[in-house]
C-alpha positions in Angstrom: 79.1 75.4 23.3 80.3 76.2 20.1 82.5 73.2 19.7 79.2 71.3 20.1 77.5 73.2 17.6 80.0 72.5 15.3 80.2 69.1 16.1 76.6 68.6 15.2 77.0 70.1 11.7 79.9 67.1 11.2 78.9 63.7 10.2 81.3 62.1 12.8 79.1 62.7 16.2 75.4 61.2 15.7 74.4 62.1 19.7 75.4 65.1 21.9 74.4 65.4 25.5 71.9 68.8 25.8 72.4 69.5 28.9 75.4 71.2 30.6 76.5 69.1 33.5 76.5 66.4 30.5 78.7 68.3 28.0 81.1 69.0 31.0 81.3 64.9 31.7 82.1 64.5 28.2 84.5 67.5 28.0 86.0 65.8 31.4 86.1 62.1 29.7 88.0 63.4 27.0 90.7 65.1 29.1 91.0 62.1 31.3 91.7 59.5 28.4 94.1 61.9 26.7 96.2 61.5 30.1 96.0 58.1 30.6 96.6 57.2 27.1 100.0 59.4 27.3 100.4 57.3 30.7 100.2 54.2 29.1 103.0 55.0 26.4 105.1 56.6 29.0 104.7 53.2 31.3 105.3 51.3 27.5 108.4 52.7 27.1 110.2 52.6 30.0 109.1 49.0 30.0 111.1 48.6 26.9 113.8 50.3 27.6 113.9 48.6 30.5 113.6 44.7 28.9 116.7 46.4 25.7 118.8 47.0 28.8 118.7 43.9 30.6 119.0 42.2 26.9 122.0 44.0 26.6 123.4 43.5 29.8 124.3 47.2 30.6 126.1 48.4 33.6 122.9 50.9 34.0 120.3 48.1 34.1 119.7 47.9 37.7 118.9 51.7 38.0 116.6 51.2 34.9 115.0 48.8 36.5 114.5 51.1 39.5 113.0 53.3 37.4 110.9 50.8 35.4 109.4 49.9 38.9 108.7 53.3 40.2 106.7 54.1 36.9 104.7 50.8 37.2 103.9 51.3 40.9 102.9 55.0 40.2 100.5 53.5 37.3 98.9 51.2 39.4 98.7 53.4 41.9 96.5 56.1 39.1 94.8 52.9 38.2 96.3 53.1 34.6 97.2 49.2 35.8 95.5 47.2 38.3 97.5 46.3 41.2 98.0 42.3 40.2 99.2 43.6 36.7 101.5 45.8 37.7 102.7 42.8 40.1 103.0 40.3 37.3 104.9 42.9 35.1 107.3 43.5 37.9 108.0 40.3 38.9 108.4 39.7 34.9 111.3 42.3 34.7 113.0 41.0 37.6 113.0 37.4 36.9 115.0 38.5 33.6 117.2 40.7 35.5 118.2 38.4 37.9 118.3 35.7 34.9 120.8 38.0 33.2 122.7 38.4 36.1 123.6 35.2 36.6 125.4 34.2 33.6 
């Protein structure tokens, strides 16, 4: 309640839900775009680290890749992706694995 209060007093917040169900939605939004935002740069990451070792043709890339796909299936299935995005991206990292490969 008191972060409210405060919140008020700022100039950044113009509207603040009165009631307490309300507060605890907003409290609840917060916390839930704080994890998928540190979901997304997790899933970004791996993603490029994924794409540098395929680029570089390491001996690891397959088991990156691995990797790559179990974080993209486990952010589809959170719905930090939808299921046909996390499809395309796959299918993406594959075709330039297998691209790679056959050089």
């Amino acid at each position: 309640m008191l972060k409210y209060i405060m919140l008020i007093n700022s100039q950044e917040v113009n509207r603040l839900p009165n009631i307490k169900s309300a507060m605890k939605r907003v409290k609840v939004s917060e916390t839930k775009t704080l994890r998928n935002s540190i979901r997304k740069s997790v899933l970004k990451s791996t993603i490029k680290k994924c794409t540098a070792a395929i680029e570089n043709n390491d001996a690891s890339a397959a088991t990156v890749l691995n990797n790559t796909f179990e974080t993209i299936d486990k952010s589809a299935a959170k719905n930090i992706l939808h299921k046909n995005t996390a499809a395309r991206r796959k299918s993406k990292l594959a075709k330039a694995y297998n691209a790679a490969n056959k050089k």
